[in-house]
N, C-alpha and C positions, 0 to 999 in steps of 0.2 A: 709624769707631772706631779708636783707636789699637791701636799694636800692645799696647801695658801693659796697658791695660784691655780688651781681647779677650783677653789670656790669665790677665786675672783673673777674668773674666766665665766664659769656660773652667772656669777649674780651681774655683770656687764651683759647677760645676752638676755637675761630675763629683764633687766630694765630697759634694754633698748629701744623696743617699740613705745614707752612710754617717756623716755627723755626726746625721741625723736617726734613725738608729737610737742611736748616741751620747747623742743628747736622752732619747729613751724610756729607754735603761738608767740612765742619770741620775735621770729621774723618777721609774721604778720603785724606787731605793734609793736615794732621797732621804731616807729616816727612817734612813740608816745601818746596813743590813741585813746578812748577809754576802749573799755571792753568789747568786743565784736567781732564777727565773722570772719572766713577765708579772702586772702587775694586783701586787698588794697583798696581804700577810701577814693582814690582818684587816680590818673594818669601821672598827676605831681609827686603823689605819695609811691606808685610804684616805679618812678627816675629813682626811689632816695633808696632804695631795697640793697638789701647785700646782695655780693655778685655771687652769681650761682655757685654750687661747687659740685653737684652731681649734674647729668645728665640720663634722660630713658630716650631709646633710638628702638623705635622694632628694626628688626635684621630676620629676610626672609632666605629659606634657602628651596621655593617656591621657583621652578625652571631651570634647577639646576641638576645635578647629578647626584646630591645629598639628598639622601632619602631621609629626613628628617623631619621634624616640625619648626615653625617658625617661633620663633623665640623674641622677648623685650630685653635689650642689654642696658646694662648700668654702667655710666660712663663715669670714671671719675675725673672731673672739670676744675678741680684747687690745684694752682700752680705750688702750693706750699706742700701736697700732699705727695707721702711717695710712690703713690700708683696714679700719678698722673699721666692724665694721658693714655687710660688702660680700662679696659673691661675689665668691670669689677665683679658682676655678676650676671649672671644668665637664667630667665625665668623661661623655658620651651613649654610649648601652648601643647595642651594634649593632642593634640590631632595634627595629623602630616596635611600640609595642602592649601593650609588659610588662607594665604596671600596677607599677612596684613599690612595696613597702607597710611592713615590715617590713625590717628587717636587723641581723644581728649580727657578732659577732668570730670569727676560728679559734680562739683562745685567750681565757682569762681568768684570775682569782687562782683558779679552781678549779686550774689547773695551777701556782701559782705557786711551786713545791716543786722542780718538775722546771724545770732549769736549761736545756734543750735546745729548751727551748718559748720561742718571740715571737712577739706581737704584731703580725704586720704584715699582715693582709688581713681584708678585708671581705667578709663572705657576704651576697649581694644576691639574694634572690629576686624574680621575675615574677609578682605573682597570678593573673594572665590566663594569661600565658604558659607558667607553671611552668616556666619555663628561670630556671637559677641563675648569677649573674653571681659569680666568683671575683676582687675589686679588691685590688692589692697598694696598700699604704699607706706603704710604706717610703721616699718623698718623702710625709712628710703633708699636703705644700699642693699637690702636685699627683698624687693618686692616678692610677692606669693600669691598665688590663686584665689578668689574669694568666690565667683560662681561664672557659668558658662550658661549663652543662652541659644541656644539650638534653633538652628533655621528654620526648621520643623514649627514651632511654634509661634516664630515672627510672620512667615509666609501663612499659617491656621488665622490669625488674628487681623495681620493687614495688608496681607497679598502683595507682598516685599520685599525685594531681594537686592545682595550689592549694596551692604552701608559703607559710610562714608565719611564725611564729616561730622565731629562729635561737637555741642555745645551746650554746655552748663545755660540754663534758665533762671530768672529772679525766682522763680518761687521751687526751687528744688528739684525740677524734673530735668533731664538729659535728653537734648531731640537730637537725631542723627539723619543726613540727611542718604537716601536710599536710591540708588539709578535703575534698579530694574524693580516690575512684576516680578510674578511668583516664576513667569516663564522667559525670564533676562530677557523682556523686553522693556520700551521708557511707556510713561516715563518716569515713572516711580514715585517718591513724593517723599513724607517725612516721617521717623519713626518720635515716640514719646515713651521713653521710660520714667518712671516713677523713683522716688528716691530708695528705694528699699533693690531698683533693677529689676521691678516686673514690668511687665510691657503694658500701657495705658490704651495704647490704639493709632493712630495717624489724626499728625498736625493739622495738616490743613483740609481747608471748608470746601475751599473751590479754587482748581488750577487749571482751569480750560486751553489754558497759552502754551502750557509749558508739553514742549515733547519729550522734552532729555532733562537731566538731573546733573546737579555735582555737587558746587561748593554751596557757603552761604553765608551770613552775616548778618546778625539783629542789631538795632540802635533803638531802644526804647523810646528816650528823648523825641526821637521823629515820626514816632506811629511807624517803622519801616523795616522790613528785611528783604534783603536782594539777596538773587539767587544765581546760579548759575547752568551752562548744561555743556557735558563733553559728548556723551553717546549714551546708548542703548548698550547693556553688558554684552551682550551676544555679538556687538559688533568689537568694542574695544577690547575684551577678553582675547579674541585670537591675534591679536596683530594689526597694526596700522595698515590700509589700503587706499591708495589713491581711489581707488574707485567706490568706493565708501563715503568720502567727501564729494565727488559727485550727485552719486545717486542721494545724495540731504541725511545720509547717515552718523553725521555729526553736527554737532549745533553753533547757532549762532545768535543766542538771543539771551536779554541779561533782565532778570522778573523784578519786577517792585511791588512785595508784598505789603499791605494794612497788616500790621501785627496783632492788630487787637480783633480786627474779622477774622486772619487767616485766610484774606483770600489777596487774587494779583490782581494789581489797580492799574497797574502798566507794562506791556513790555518792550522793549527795545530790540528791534532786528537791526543785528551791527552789518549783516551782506556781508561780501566777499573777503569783504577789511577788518572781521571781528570773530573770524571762523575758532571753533571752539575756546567758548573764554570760558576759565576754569576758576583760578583763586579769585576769589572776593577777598578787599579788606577795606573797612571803613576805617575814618580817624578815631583814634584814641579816644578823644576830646568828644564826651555823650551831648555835648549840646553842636559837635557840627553836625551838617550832613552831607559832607565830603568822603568822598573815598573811589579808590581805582578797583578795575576787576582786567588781568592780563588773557588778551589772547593769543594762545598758543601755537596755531598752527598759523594764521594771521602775523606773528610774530610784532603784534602792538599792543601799546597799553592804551587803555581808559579811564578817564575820569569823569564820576556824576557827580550829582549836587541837585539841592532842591532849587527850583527856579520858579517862584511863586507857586501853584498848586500841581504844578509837572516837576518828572526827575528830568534833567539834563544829561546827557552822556554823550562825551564825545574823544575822540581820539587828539591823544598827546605825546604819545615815543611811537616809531614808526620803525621799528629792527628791520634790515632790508636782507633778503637772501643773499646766498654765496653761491655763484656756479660752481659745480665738483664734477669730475668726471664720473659717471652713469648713474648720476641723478637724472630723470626726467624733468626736475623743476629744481630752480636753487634750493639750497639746502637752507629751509626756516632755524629762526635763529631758535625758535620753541620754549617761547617765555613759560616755564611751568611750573614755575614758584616763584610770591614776591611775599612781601614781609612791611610793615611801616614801623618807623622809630618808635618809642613810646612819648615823643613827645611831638610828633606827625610832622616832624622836619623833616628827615629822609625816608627815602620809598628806594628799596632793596629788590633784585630781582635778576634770576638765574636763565641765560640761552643755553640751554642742556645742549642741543645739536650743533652750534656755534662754540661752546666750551670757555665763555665768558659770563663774567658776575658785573654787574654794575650796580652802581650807587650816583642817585638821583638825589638833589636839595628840589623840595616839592613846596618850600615855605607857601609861592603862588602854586598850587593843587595844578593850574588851568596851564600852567609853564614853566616844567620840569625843564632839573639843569642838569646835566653831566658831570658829575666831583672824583668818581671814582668807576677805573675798572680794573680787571683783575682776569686773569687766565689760567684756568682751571684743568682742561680737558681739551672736549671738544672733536671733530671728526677733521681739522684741521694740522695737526700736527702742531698742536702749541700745549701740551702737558705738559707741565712741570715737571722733574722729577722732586721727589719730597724723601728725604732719610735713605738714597738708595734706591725710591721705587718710581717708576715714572707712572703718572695716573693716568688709570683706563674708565673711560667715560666722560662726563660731561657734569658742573657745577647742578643740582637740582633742589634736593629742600634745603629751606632756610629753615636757621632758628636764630636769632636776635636776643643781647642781654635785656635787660630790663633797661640798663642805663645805658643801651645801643652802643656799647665799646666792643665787644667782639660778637661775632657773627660768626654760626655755627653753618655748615655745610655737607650734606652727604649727598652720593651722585647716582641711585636706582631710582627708577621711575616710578617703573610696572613690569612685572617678569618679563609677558610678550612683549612687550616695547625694549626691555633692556637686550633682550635677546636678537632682535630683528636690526638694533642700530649700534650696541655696541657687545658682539656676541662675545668678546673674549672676559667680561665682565664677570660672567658666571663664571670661571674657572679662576680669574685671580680677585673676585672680590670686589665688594665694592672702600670707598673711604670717607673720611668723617676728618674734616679739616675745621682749622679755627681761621678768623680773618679779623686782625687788629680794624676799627674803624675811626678814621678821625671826626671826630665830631663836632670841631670849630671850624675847620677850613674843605672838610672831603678831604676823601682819599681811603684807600684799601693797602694793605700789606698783609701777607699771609704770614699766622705766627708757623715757624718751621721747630718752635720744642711741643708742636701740637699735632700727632699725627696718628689716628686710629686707623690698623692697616684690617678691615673685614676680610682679607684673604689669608689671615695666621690665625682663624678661630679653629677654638679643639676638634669640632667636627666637619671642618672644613670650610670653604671659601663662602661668605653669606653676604649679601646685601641690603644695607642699612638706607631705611627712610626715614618717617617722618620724626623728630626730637620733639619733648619736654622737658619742663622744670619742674622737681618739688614743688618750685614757690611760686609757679606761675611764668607764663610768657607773653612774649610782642603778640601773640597769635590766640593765646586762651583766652585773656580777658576783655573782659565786656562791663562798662560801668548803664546803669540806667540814669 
C-alpha cells in the first residue's frame, strides 16, 4: 500500500466513530428541530426519517451443531450500496450458549428532550444464560463490546433469571423484563439498570397477579404499562408440551400496571381463547390508549383500550387451526410476532406454524381488516423458493421501516422450539427476508433482490431473530 492511501485509510478509520455519531445527530434533526436528544419529537416526525440503510439481527447458533458463540450481525439495508443485501459484520459474544433473543437501546425519543442522552449502545440479553451483553454502536457497521453483566450478579441483587424484553425509560434507565427466579421458575418480574449499566435493583412494588412473565409496554400519557406472560423458564426452555398447557404451565393473563406506583391495578384472564399472549404493542400516538397483545398458542389477537376507569380487552382476529396428519390438535397458526405502523394504521403479524404474514388496516383498533397476506414458510408446503433456496421454517420477527414501506422478517423462534417444529432449520439456517408494503391501499409483495441466506455464514448455518435500527424502530420507541 502506498504511503497516501495508508494514511488515508488511516485517518477514515480513526474518524469514523466520530462522523458516525455526526450521521445519527444529523438524522435525528433532520426535520429541523432545535437542539435535542436521541429518536424523534413525535410519531409524525419519526414517518419523515430517512430509510434505514444498516440493520443488527442476533443470529444464534445455540441447538445447533456449531459449537460457537452467538453473535449480533450487521446487515447491510441501502439498495444503492454494494453489499447489499450482506453481512457486513459480525460481533460473537464471548461465551458459547446465550441463546440471545430479544434486544434493545440505552436510549430512545422517550428521552428525546434531554440533550445529554445518545443513542449509542445495544442491550443484548442471553436467555439461557441471563448474562447481559452491553454493544457500543458508535461505528454503526462495525459494533464492539463495551461490558458484560454476569448472571452471578443479577440473580446476588434481584433473584432473576431469563431477561427478555429491553426498554429505554424517560429518565435514562433500561428495565428488562425477566421470566424466571434465580431457580427458572415465574414469575419473575423486572430488571433496572442504570445509565452507566450497573444494576439498580427490581421495577416493581407489587405483582401479586402475575404468575409468568414476558413482554411489555409503557405509555406514560396514561399512567399504564401492560404486560404480558409465556411460561416459567424451566418449562419453555426444554420444548413445547401439550401437557404443559394443561397442567396451567403456561399463561394466560395480560397485567395493567400504575406506572407511577409500579404496581398491577388490573388483570385480564383471556381462558382458553387467550392462551399464551406474548408481544405487546401500544399505538404510537402517547395520548391513545389503544393497543393489541397476540396470543400465540390461542392463535388470536387482542385489543384494549381504557374504557372510563377499567382497561377493556377483547378479541378481534380469530386465526383458526389446520388439521395435519399426527398432530393431536390442529396445527395453531402461532401469532408470535406483531408489529404497528408508525402511524397506528396497520397492525402486522406472523403465524410462524401456519407460515403466513399478514397485514391488518386497524384505522377502527376494535375492527381489523384483511389488506394483505403473504406466504412465507410454514409446515404446510407453501415456501417460497427465494434465489434458489426454498425456505425452511415459518414467517417470525418482524421489524417495520419507520415509514412502514418495507417490513423486515426472520423465521427462529427459540432453539427448543425451532428444533421440535422445524428441525431441519438448524442445519440449513435460518432467513432474513424484506417485504415491500403498500401503504395507501394494503397489500404485501416480497422484495426478491433482498435475500440473507443464515445458512452460508463463515462458521456455519445460524439463526437470526430479533432486528434493529441505528436510528430507531416501529418497536423501540416510546414517546411520553
Amino acid at each position: 500500500m502506498k504511503r497516501r492511501e495508508f494514511l488515508a485509510t488511516t485517518a477514515a478509520a480513526a474518524l469514523a466513530p466520530g462522523l458516525a455519531r455526526l450521521a445519527r445527530a444529523d438524522h435525528q434533526h433532520a426535520a429541523g428541530e432545535a437542539a435535542c436528544g436521541p429518536g424523534y419529537a413525535s410519531p409524525k416526525e419519526a414517518l419523515k426519517a430517512p430509510p434505514e440503510k444498516l440493520l443488527y439481527t442476533t443470529a444464534l447458533y445455540v441447538g445447533t451443531d456449531v459449537k460457537k458463540p452467538d453473535y449480533l450481525a450487521t446487515v447491510d439495508v441501502d439498495p444503492a450500496s454494494p453489499t447489499y443485501s450482506q453481512v457486513i459484520h459480525r460481533l460473537p459474544m464471548p461465551n458459547v450458549g446465550d441463546e440471545l433473543h430479544h434486544f434493545g437501546w440505552n436510549v430512545c425519543s422517550s428521552c428525546h428532550a434531554d440533550t445529554s442522552k445518545a443513542r449509542g449502545f445495544l442491550v443484548i440479553p442471553g436467555q439461557k444464560s441471563s448474562r447481559i451483553h452491553i454493544v457500543d454502536t458508535n461505528d454503526p457497521r462495525a459494533p464492539k463490546m463495551h461490558k458484560v453483566i454476569e448472571p452471578a450478579a443479577i440473580a446476588e441483587k434481584t433473584k432473576l433469571t431469563a431477561p427478555h424484553t429491553v426498554h429505554c425509560l424517560a429518565d435514562g434507565t433500561i428495565m428488562i423484563s425477566m421470566l424466571g427466579d434465580a431457580a427458572g421458575n415465574g414469575p419473575g418480574g423486572f430488571l433496572l439498570l442504570d445509565d452507566k449499566f450497573d444494576i439498580v435493583g427490581r421495577w416493581e412494588r407489587k405483582a401479586d397477579a402475575m404468575r409468568f412473565n414476558y413482554d411489555f409496554w409503557y405509555q406514560p400519557q396514561q399512567n399504564v404499562m401492560v404486560s404480558s406472560e409465556w411460561g416459567a423458564p424451566k418449562t419453555y426452555q426444554k420444548g413445547f408440551d401439550l401437557k404443559d398447557v394443561a397442567a396451567g404451565n403456561y399463561g394466560q393473563q395480560v397485567h395493567f400496571w400504575d406506572w407511577k406506583k409500579r404496581e398491577i391495578v388490573q388483570t385480564a384472564d383471556l381462558g382458553d381463547a387467550g392462551r399464551i399472549p406474548l408481544e405487546v404493542r401500544f399505538h404510537h400516538n402517547p395520548e391513545s390508549s389503544h393497543g393489541f397483545v397476540g396470543a400465540a398458542l390461542s392463535s388470536t389477537m387482542w385489543h384494549f383500550h381504557k374504557s372510563g376507569e377499567r382497561w377493556q380487552i377483547d378479541k378481534v382476529i380469530d386465526v383458526q387451526g389446520i388439521e395435519k396428519q399426527g398432530w393431536p390438535v390442529p396445527v395453531p397458526g402461532l401469532i408470535t410476532d406483531l408489529v404497528l405502523s408508525m402511524d397506528d394504521r396497520y397492525l402486522y403479524f406472523s403465524n410462524w406454524l401456519h407460515g403466513d404474514l399478514r397485514q391488518y388496516d386497524v384505522s377502527n383498533p376494535a375492527k381489523p381488516k384483511l389488506t394483505g397476506q403473504l406466504w412465507l414458510g410454514g409446515l404446510f408446503d407453501k415456501a417460497p423458493t427465494v434465489r434458489g433456496s426454498k425456505l425452511v421454517g415459518g414467517p417470525q420477527m418482524l421489524q417495520l421501516s419507520l415509514d412502514g414501506k418495507r417490513l423486515y422478517v426472520t423465521s427462529s423462534l427459540f432453539s427448543a422450539w425451532d428444533n421440535q417444529f422445524y428441525p431441519d432449520m438448524a442445519k440449513s439456517g435460518s432467513f432474513l427476508l424484506q417485504i415491500d408494503c403498500d401503504t395507501d391501499k394494503g397489500g404485501l409483495k416480497l422484495n426478491d433482490k433482498f435475500y440473507v441466506d443464515f445458512g452460508k455464514e463463515p462458521d456455519g448455518p445460524a439463526r437470526a431473530h430479533e432486528m434493529r435500527y441505528p436510528g430507531g424502530d416501529c418497536t423501540s420507541e416510546i414517546w411520553g
